[in-house]
C-alpha positions as CSV (number, residue, x, y, z in Angstrom):
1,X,12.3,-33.0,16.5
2,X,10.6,-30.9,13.8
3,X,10.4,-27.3,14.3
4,X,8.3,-24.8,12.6
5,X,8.3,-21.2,12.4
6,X,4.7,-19.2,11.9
7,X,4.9,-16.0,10.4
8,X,5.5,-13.7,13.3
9,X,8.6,-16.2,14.0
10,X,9.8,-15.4,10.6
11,X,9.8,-12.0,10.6
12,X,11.8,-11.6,13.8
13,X,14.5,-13.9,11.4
14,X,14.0,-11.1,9.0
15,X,14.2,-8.2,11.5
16,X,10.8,-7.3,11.0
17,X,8.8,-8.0,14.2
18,X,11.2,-5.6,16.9
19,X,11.5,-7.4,20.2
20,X,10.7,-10.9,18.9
21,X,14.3,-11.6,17.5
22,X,15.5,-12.6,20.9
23,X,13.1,-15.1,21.9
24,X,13.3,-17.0,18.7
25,X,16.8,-17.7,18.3
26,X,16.6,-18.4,22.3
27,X,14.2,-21.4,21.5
28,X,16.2,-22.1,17.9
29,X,19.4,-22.3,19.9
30,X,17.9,-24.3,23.1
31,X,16.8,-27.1,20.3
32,X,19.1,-26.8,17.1
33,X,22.3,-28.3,17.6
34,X,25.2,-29.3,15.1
35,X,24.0,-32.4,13.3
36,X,27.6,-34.5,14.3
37,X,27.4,-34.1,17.9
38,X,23.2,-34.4,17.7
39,X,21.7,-37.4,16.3
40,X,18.6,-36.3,18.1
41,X,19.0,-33.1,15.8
42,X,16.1,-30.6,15.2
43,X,14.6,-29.8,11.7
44,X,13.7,-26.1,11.2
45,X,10.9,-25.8,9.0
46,X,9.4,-23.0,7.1
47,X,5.8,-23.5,5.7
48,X,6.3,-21.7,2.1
49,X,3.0,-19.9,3.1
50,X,4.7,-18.4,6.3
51,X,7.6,-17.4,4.0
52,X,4.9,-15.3,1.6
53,X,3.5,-13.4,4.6
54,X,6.6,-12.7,6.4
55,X,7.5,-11.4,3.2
56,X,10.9,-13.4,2.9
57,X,12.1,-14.2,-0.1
58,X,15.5,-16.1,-0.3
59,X,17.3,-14.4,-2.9
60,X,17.2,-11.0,-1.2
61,X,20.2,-9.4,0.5
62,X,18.3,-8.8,3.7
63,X,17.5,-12.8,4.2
64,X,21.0,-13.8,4.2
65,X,21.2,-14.2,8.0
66,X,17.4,-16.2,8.1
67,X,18.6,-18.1,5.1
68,X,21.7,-19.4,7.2
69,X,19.1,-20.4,10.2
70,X,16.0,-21.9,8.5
71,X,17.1,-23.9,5.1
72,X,14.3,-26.1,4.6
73,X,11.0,-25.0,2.8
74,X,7.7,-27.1,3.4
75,X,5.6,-26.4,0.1
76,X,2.4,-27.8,-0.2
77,X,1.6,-31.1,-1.9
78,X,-2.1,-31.8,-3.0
79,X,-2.5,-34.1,0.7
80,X,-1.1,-31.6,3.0
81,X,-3.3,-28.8,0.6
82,X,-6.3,-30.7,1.7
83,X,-5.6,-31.1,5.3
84,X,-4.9,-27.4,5.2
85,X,-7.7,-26.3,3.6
86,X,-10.1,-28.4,5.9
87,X,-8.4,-26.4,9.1
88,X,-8.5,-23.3,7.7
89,X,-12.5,-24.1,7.3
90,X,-12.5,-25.4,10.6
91,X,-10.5,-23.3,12.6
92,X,-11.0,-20.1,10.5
93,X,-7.5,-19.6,10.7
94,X,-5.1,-18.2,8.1
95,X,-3.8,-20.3,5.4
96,X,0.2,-20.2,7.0
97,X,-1.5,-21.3,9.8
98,X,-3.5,-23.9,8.5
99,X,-0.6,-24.9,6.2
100,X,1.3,-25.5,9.9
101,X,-1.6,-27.7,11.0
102,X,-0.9,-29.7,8.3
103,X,2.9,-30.3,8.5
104,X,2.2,-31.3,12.1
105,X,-0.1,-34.0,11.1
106,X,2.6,-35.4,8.5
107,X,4.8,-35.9,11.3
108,X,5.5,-38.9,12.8
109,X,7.7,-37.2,15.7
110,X,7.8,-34.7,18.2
111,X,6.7,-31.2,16.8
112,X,7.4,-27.9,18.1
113,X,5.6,-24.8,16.3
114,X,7.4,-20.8,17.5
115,X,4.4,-18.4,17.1
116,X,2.6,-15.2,18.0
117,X,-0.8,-17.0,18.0
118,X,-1.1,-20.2,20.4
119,X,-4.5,-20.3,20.6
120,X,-4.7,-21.1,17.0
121,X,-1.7,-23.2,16.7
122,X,-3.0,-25.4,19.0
123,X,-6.2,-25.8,17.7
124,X,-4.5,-26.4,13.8
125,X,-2.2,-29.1,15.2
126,X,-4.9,-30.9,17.4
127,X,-2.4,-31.0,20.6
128,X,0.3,-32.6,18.3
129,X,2.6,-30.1,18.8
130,X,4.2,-28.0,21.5
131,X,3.6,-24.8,21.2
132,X,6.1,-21.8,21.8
133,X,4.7,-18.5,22.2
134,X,7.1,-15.4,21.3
């Protein structure tokens, strides 16, 4: 399972979005489990765009607890740029949302996206992803 933060997931990593905290790492914990005693593990994923507009930047004091959570990056290659930038026409979406849109059509398994937003999650990933609203 892949599992992708949006930006509003992010920020409750970060502390910054009061309230939301809770019901991430109640979804992160639910599907995240030790690697060794999961071979079914999930893959926490953080669209470097999300990372810009929640403001996180890994070297910072205050991302030390997020940093331990969500270690992988998604950056954007030229493919998944161009799948992102034909959503965001699309959709009209932002470009971390798009840039999610994108990740979910790269994979090949299940998908689960924790956001603010499902109405435009959903439309980005084209019902290839479950969506989790926070």
């Amino acid at each position: 399972t892949t599992l992708i933060l949006d930006t509003e997931a992010a920020a409750a990593l970060l502390g910054n979005a009061p309230g939301k905290l809770a019901k991430v790492m109640t979804y992160i914990d639910a599907t995240k489990g030790p690697r060794r005693r999961n071979p079914r593990s999930t893959t926490l994923l953080v669209p470097t765009t999300v990372r810009v507009e929640a403001r996180w930047d890994r070297t910072h004091q205050t991302s030390a607890n997020a940093n331990r959570l969500a270690h992988e990056d998604h950056e954007l290659d030229t493919e998944a740029a161009n799948t992102a930038a034909s959503l965001a026409a699309a959709h009209n979406v932002a470009p971390a949302d798009a840039h999610i849109g994108a990740i979910a059509a790269q994979q090949a398994g299940d998908v689960a996206v924790i956001t603010s937003d499902p109405d435009d999650i959903t439309a980005v990933t084209e019902g290839k992803a479950r969506v989790v609203g926070i």
